[in-house]
N, C-alpha and C positions, 0 to 999 in steps of 0.2 A: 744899090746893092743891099742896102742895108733893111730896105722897105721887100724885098724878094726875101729876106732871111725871115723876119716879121712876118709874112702874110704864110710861106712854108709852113715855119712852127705853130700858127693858128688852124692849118687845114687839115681837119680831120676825116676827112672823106677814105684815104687809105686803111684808117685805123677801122675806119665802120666795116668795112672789107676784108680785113685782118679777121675783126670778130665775127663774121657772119662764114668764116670758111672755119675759124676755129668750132663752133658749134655745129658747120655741119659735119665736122670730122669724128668729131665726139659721138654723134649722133649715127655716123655709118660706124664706128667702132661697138654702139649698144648694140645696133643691128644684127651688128657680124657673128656676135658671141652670141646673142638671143638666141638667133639662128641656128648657128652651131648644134645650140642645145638640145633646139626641138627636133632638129635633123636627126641627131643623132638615137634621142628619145623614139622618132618615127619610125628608123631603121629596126630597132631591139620591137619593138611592137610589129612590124610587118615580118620580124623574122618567127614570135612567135607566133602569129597568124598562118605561118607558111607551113608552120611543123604542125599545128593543129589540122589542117588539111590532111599533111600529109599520109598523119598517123591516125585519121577518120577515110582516108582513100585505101590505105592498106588493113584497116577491120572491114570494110567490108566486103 
């Protein structure tokens, strides 16, 4: 029993596992907000695109 307790505490194979989810969590959370931002930046840009149109269809 005591040799299963010893060889547990020396395996660090979960721990590798641990950190390789923790990083990529971190990495979908830059993602999500990066995103966000440019989304939203894209949206304000296509809306004034849409109003330039609209007030160049109704001059002429």
């Amino acid at each position: 029993m005591t040799k299963f307790f010893n060889r547990f505490a020396k395996d660090e194979s979960g721990a590798t596992a641990i950190e390789y989810g923790l990083i990529a969590a971190l990495i979908a959370v830059a993602l999500i907000t990066v995103l966000g931002a440019v989304g939203s930046n894209l949206g304000v840009t296509f809306d004034k695109i849409s109003t330039k149109v609209t007030n160049a269809n109704a001059a002429a």
